[in-house]
Each structure stands twice: as C-alpha cells, then as structure tokens.
C-alpha angles and dihedrals in degrees: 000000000000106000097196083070094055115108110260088237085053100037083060087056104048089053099045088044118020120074114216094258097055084055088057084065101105093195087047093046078051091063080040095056078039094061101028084060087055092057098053091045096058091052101057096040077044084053092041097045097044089046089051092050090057095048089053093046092052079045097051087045102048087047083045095057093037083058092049089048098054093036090048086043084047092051087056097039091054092047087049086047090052096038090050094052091044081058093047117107102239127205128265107287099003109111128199107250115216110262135205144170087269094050092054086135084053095053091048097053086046089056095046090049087048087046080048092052093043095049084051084045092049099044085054093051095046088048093045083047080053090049088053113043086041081050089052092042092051089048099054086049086054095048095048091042083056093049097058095042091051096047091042098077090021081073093059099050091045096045086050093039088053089045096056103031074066091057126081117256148159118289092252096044090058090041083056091041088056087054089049096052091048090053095049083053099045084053097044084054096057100043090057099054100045073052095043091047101043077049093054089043101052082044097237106127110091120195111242129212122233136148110251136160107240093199091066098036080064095045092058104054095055099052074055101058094041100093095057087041097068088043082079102030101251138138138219122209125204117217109173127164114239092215093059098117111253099224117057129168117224149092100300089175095063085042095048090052090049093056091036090062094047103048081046086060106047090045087046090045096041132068128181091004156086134288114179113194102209125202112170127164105247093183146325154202135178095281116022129039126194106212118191115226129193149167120213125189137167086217138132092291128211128259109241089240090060093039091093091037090060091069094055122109114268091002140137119180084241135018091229094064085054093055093039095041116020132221144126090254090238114106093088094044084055092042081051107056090034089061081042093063093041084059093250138109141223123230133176131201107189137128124207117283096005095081133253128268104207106197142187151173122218124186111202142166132263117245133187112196119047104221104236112250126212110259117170102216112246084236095057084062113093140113089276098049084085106028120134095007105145107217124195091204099196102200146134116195117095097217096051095046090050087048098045099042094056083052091053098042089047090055089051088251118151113235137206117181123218109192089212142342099293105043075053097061098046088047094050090044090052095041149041130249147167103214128001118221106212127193104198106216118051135131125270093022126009123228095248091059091042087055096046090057093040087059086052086066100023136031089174120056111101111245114193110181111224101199159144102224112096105179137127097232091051100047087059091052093055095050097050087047088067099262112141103208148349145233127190132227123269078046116187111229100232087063095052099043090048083050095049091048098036082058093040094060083236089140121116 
C-alpha cells in the first residue's frame, strides 16, 4: 500500500500501532484503503460543511441587515405619512386621530376618507373650470352680438356723415358736421378695443409673420396722427435709427396697434406740447434685431403710485381723467398683453405734470424680401374707375343699403338689391353681375349658406362680405364659405371702392 495517500491521522496510528508484517496482509491493507477512504471523506464533507455554514451565516447577515434597514425606512415613512396628514387641510368636522405604529388600519382609513375629499374637491373645481370657460364663452358671443348690433346702424352715421361732409354746406353745418365725424370715431374706437380685449382674453387673437418695413410702419402713424395732433397743437416728432434693418419679419398689424395706442395717448393726454415717437437699433446679428421702442409726451404725467394701476383693465390713473378725456381705459391693457405675447414688456418712467416716456423692447427677425401690398394709384380714381360695374349688394338693413347704394351710384355702379341670402341667390342665378356684395347675417338665408350655393354654380365670381361682424371666427368662416375678402362696417369709402375695383381688374 502506498503510504504518501494515508491519511496523515492514520498514517500516525499505523505507525504507533501496526508492525511492518501485519501491513504485508492484502486483505488487511483492503480494511486499510477502506479507512483511509473514510478519512479523506470526512474531511471533505468537514470542508464542505464548514464552508457552507459560512456561506449561510454572511447570508443571514446580509437578509438581517436588509430587514433593519426597511423596517428602520418604514419607521420614517410612516412618521413622514403621519407628519404630511397632520399638515393636510381636513374637512369641517373631521379631525386627525393620533397615529401611531400600532393604529396602521386607522391611518389607512384616514387616508381613503382624505382620497374621497380631494376627488369631491377635484370634480368642483373641474365643474366650476366648466362655469367659467361657458361664462367666457357666453361673454365673447355677447360681445360680438353687441358688436354687430352697434356697427350695423354706425355704418350708417358714418356713410351719411362722409356724403354730406363732400357736399357743400354752410360753414356751421360743416362745423357741426366736424363734431359729428369725431364722435363716430371716438366711438369706433371704442367699439374696437372692448372687441380687441374680449379677443385677447378668450385667447383667440395669433401673431402672424410677415415681412414689413418698420421705418415706414413708423412713418406712417404718425402721418396718421398728425392731424389730431395739431387739434391740440401739438407736435410729433420722428427719431429712427438708420441702421434698423429695413426688412423685419412680425406681426406689423399688432405693432402697429401697440404704437398706435401709445401715440393716441400722449396726443389725447398733452396740449400745447410735444410727443416724440423713438425707434433706435439696440443690437443685432444675422438673424435676429432688437430694436428699442418708445413714446415720449409733455403731457399731464402720471404719479408713480398710479404708474402699475394704469395697466389694469377699465382703469385711469384718476377719474377725472376719465370725465375730462374719455376712454375705456383699455388701450394700455391691450398694448400690454400684445408686447406680452411678443415676449416683451412695457414699461413707463413719468411724474406727474412733467409727461410720461412709454418704452419697449421687440426682438424680431431679420427678413430679406419685403411681400408687395396692394396699393390703388391716386391717378386710377376717378368718376370712370367704376363705371359700368354691375353689383348684386345682399343686404338687409334699410339704412346700409341707402348708404351703399348713394356710394355706388356715385361711383357710376350698377346696383341690384337682394333683401336677404336667399332673394341674392335667385337674383345672381337669374343675372348677371360683375361682384356680389354679401352682409353675413340676415334673416331667411345668411350670407355664409348663399355663398356656399353660389360657389356650387360659380368659382369666379368675385364675393366681398360687407359686414358687422368683426370677429376672427367669423372671418374664418367667411372665408371658408367662398367669400374673397372682407370689409367691415362702418366701412370707409375709400376701402370699398379700392376692393371693388382691385376685384374688377379696374387698375391701370
């Protein structure tokens, strides 16, 4: 038997107790493999068992620590549970029990009853959400209802005021007649911005992006506001900076509004002074300009307590300005959120008596091709541009027809008269006509539905709504009726007669 594979344990016995000639035995060197094998099996089932146990005991450990650690983040979950619904505002009557780690199926009944209060809480709020936005809705239709109700019979002021300030007439007449026409646009005015500020509100009005030259935007509001100016002998003074690009891309209808209000103002607020409309480059790149905007008057000035009240809806900074100026007291609330939405800010230095300074910021882009208006040459007006034209005027109200049909005639236009939508479309499909002049609302058939069944005969025919209702929605609707363009009542002449002959092809 090879003694370098005995056991070392048995190895020690053999030789304290075996003599060398009982190891020559085979069948006794057979019980010696045998137990040799033994040996050497316990210790590895010894090895593999100690090794094992050590295993179990890291294990346990590890699981041990793992338990200590959720119970420990438990503990705190549940004291920041607690601590949050102690902080909860309960309802009336249902009071916070003290919890603890023994009342858990308390603390969870407390919690349902609280999920319970905030879905009630939620649902009132989503019905009182409903109220409002059905209230603001209502609103705008009433406003526009009003609108249309107001303009309806305007148009017809305004078209009699223009017909007979063209007329010759005595020197007080037309002194009246001057009184007359600066009411009608005192109450224009007003009409348009309780429209223009329910439209903001609802959030229907989108800035749109054209190319326009902002030097020339400038220019002309103030040729606009000359002549009021010099009512009041005042006089408005132009600073633009050469290096403003002369190509920007915006909504120059919305700026031009801004500026429009503001330079209103300072001419309505200042006698006998001095309003200086500023435009300066503050920086550019390739692609963007930031161009510095202000309004300067030597007005009345405003108190630095009154500066922020002045931007509030339906507000002066003193009723008195109110009684001895006029105004809704909402052109700067509109100039406001329109440089809002533009991502600017106004802002206004002034005391009182020593005039106000109005100021902006715009960034706008930088364009590079200026898109070609429509502008009718001085020289193509004249008695003959409209001569012979042969107009279907859809329209239902007395006073506008009256009105319309004196311009026409004046104009040398044929005219056929259609009472409402319907009596229009029998006449069109039984004549023959050049342009249709459509109101929109009327009673039988609207203008919308008498359009749409005129564009099942005839795409070409140019459609041009003569109407009162001014808003966006409308407009749209129009549009997608058939209906090429629009003018608004009250209408100025000058418009109506460019658009009749624009559609006409009376152009040289």
């Amino acid at each position: 038997m090879d003694a370098t594979n005995l056991h070392k344990l048995l190895a020690r016995q053999i030789n304290k107790h075996l003599t060398e000639e009982c190891l020559q035995h085979e069948r006794f060197q057979q019980f010696l493999k045998a137990v040799n094998d033994s040996y050497h099996n316990f210790d590895r089932d010894k090895e593999l068992f100690e090794h094992s146990s050590f295993l179990n005991e890291r294990e346990y450990a590890s699981i041990n620590q793992k338990l200590k650690e959720e119970i420990s983040q438990r503990r705190q979950s549940e004291e920041k549970l607690i601590e949050a619904i102690q902080s909860l505002e309960t309802p009336e009557g249902d009071e916070i029990p003290e919890f603890g780690p023994e009342n858990l199926v308390t603390l969870v009944d407390f919690l349902q009853r609280q999920i319970e209060h905030r879905k009630q809480i939620e649902q009132e709020l989503r019905t009182a959400k409903e109220i409002a936005e059905n209230a603001t809705l209502a609103k705008s239709e009433f406003l526009s209802m009003m609108s249309h109700e107001i303009r309806t019979p305007l148009n017809g002021i305004v078209g009699m005021t223009y017909l007979m300030s063209q007329e010759e007439v005595p020197p007080a007449l037309a002194e009246n007649l001057k009184t007359l026409q600066f009411s009608i646009e005192h109450l224009h005015a007003l009409i348009n911005d309780i429209l223009d500020f329910s439209k903001i509100e609802a959030g229907k009005v989108e800035l749109e992006e054209n190319n326009f030259d902002f030097k020339h935007l400038v220019s002309n509001i103030k040729r606009a506001h000359q002549f009021k100016a010099e009512e009041s002998g005042t006089r408005i003074k132009l600073m633009v900076d050469d290096d403003i690009p002369d190509i920007l891309v915006g909504d120059s209808l919305r700026i031009g509004q801004v500026l429009s209000n503001l330079v209103s103002n300072a001419i309505k607020f200042t006698k006998q002074g001095t309003v200086t409309i500023e435009l300066s480059l503050l920086k550019k790149d390739d692609e963007v300009a930031s161009i510095y905007v202000s309004v300067q008057d030597t007005g009345i000035g405003i108190s630095p307590e009154k500066q922020q009240v002045i931007f509030e809806m339906f507000t002066q900074a003193n009723s008195a300005t109110t009684r001895e100026f006029g105004g809704t007291g909402l052109g700067l609330v509109i100039t406001k959120r329109l440089l809002e939405m533009h991502g600017s800010k106004i802002e206004v230095e002034s005391e009182a008596g020593k005039g106000a300074k109005f100021f902006f910021t715009l960034d706008l882009r930088i364009g590079f091709t200026v898109k070609q208006t429509y502008n009718l040459p001085t020289d193509t007006i004249n008695d003959q541009t409209l001569k012979g034209i042969r107009v279907l005027l859809v329209e239902d109200y007395p006073v506008n027809v009256k009105v319309a049909l004196k311009f026409l005639s004046r104009w040398g236009v044929s005219v056929d008269v259609a009472e409402n939508g319907l009596i229009g479309l029998e006449k069109f499909l039984a004549g023959s006509y050049d342009l249709i002049l459509m109101d929109l609302q009327m009673p039988v058939m609207d203008g919308y539905t008498s359009t749409q069944q005129i564009r099942e005969t005839n795409s070409e025919i140019p459609v041009i709504a003569l109407t009162a209702s001014a808003t966006y929605s409308n407009r749209d609707r129009a549009i997608s009726a058939g209906i090429n363009d629009y003018v608004t009542k009250p209408f100025n002449p000058n418009d109506l007669f460019h658009k009749i002959a624009k559609y006409c092809h009376r152009l040289n």
